[in-house]
N, C-alpha and C positions, 0 to 999 in steps of 0.2 A: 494737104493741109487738113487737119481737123479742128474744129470751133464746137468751145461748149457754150450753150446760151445759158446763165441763171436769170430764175424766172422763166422758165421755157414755158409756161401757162400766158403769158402776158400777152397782150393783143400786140405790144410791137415785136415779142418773139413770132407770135404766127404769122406775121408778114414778113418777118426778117427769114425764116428758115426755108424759104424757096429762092428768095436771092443769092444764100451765100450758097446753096446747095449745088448752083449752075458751078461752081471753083473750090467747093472743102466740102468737105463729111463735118454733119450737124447734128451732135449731139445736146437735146437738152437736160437740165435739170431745176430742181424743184423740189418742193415738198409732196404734193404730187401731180398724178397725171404725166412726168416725164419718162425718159428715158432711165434716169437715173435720180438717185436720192439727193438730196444738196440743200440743207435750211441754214441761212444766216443765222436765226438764233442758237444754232447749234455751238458746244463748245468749240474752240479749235481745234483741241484733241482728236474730236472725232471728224473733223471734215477731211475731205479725200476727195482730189479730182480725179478723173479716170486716166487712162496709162495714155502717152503722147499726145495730150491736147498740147496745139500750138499757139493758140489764142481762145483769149475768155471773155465772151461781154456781158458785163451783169445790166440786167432791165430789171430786176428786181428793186420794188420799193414798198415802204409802209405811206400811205397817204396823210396818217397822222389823224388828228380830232384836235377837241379841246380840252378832253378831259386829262387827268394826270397821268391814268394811263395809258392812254393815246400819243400825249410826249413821250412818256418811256417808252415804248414801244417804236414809236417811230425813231429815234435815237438808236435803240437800239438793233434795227432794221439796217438803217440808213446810214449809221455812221462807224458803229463798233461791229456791224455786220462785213461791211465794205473792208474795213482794218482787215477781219481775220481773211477776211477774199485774197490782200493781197500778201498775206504770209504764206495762207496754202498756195499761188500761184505765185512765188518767188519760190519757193521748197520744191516745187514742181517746175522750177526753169520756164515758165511760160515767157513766148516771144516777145506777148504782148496783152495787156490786159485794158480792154474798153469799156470805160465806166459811163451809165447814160444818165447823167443830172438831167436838169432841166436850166434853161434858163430863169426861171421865178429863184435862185441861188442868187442873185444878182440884185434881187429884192432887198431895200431896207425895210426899219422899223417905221418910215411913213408912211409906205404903200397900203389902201386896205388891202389887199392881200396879200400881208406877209403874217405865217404861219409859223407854224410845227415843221412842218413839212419843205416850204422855202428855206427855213436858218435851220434843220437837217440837211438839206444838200448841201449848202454850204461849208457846212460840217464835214459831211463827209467827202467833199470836193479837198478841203485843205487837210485832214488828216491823211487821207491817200497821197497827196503831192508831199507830204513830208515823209511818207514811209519810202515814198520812190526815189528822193533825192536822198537818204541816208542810203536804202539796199538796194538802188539800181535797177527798179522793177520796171521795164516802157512800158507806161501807163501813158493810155487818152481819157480826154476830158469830152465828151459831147452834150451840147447843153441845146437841145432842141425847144424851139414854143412848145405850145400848145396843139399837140398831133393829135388828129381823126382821121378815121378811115371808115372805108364801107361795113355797112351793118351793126347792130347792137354790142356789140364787144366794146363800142368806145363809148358806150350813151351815159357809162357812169363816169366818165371823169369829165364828160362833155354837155351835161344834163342841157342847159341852155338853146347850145348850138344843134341838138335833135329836138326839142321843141319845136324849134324854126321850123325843122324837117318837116316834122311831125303834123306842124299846122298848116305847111304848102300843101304834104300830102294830102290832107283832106278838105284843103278850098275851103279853110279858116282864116280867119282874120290873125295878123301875127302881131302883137303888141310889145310895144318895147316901153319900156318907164322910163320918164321925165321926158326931158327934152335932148339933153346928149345921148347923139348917135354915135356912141361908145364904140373906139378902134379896137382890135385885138391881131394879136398876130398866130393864124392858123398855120399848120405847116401841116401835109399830106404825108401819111405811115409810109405811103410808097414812097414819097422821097425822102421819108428818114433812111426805110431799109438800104434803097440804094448809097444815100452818103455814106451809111457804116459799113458796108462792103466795101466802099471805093478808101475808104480810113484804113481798112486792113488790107485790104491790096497794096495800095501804098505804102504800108508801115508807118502812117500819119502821126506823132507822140505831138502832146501838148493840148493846150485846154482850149476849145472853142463854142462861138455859138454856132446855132442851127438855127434860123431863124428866114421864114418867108422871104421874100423879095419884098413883097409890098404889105403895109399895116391893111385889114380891112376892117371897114362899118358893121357893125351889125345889119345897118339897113341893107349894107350892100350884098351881107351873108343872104338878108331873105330875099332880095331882087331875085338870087342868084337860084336860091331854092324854091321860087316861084316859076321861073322862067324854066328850069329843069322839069319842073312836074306838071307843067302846063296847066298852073293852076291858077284858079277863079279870089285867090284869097287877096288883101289890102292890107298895107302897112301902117299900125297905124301909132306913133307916139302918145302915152297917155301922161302927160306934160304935169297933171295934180302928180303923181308920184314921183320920187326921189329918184335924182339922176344915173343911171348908172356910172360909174367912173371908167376912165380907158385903162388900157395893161397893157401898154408897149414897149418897147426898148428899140435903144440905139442900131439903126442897122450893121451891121459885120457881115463881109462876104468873104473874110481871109479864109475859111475854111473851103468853102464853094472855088476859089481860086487856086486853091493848092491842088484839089480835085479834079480840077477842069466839068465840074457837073453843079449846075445852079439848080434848084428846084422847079418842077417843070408841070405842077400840078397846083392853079389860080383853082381858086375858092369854087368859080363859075362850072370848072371841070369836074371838082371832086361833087358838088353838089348833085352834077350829069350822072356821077359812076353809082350815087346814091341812091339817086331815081333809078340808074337802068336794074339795082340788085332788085329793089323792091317789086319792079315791074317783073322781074326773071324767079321771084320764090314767092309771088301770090298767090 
């Protein structure tokens, strides 16, 4: 089997590309730094996958702004990018094409964080399921939370959540605003990579979340990254400032069920795997 990742720069490409690598030949692509050339905003004309890929997963995304360019842009990343992904991988007979939304696609217009970038997925969630259902492309849907892994590669879309880190590591006091100890649902890169393997092993088609087992606190994220780095720091709520709001969703394990593989990496773990990198490259 051979698998091309686009986006092959992405921190969930570089966790993904030693999983699939143990059952297929892993090609990625990119604009650069890959194996191969491949830019979404490319016409269609010129895009071209390489010879016998059997399966495609795009991790590529625009994160979006606020500005007008930053809508365009992310649109057109995220949604008329995705379109021509799967003309060239319909034209090229691919077996299977794995596209990685996010769960924030599920976002309305009340949530504060609904964005560019959440009503983009969405976007290009429903524009892909109507090119599949006219040309017959097996396209998946994976809409995972909010995934971190070890080391700095996640700190930008996770800014927050390494603060914490940041402030166990150094026997700081970790502050949270207001008074809600705000849920969120974290989910571990290492069990993303493994569900998207076990998605193409099985020829999985259809749209699902990826979503933790359990919502967690923030307070319980810093418990967890205190207790990991064996540190001296206090939690503390500064209750004068505006609360933060929670961002969870509905639990779904149809996906984890079809698989037979629940996510097997609690907050308390991954905080361990964070400390041990830190302790192994000081």
């Amino acid at each position: 089997m051979r698998i091309l990742i686009i986006g092959g720069t992405s921190s969930l490409a570089y966790a993904l590309r030693p999983v699939l690598s143990e059952f297929a030949e892993v090609i990625t692509a990119g604009r650069t730094g890959c194996d191969v050339h491949f830019d979404l905003n490319d016409p269609v004309e010129e895009m071209e996958l390489p010879k016998d890929i059997d399966v495609v997963i795009n991790t590529a995304a625009n994160f979006g702004g606020k500005s007008f360019e930053d809508m365009l842009q992310t649109e057109n990343v995220n949604v008329l990018g995705l379109l021509k992904l799967c003309q060239i991988c319909n034209k090229s007979q691919i077996k299977q094409l794995v596209h990685i939304s996010s769960i924030f696609a599920c976002l309305d217009k009340s949530s504060p964080f609904y964005s560019i970038y959440s009503l983009s997925k969405r976007h290009s969630e429903e524009v892909a399921q109507l090119y599949s259902s006219i040309f017959g492309l097996p396209f998946t849907i994976l809409r995972p939370s909010q995934f971190y892994g070890v080391g700095d590669a996640y700190r930008k879309h996770q800014p927050f959540l390494f603060t914490i880190i940041d402030k166990a590591a150094n026997d700081e006091d970790i502050l949270i605003y207001g008074s809600n100890d705000a849920l969120r649902n974290f989910i571990h890169v290492e069990d993303v990579a493994k569900i998207i393997a076990l998605v193409i092993q099985r020829k999985i088609e259809g749209t699902y979340a990826c979503l933790n087992n359990e919502n967690v606190s923030y307070s319980e994220v810093a418990a967890s990254a205190i207790a990991a780095f064996e540190s001296k720091s206090a939690i503390k709520f500064m209750k004068e400032q505006p609360d933060i709001p929670n961002n969870i969703f509905e639990p779904d394990d149809s996906l984890f069920r079809l698989i037979d593989y629940f996510p097997q990496i609690p907050i308390s773990l991954g905080m361990k795997k964070e400390a041990a990198y830190r302790r192994m490259v000081r």
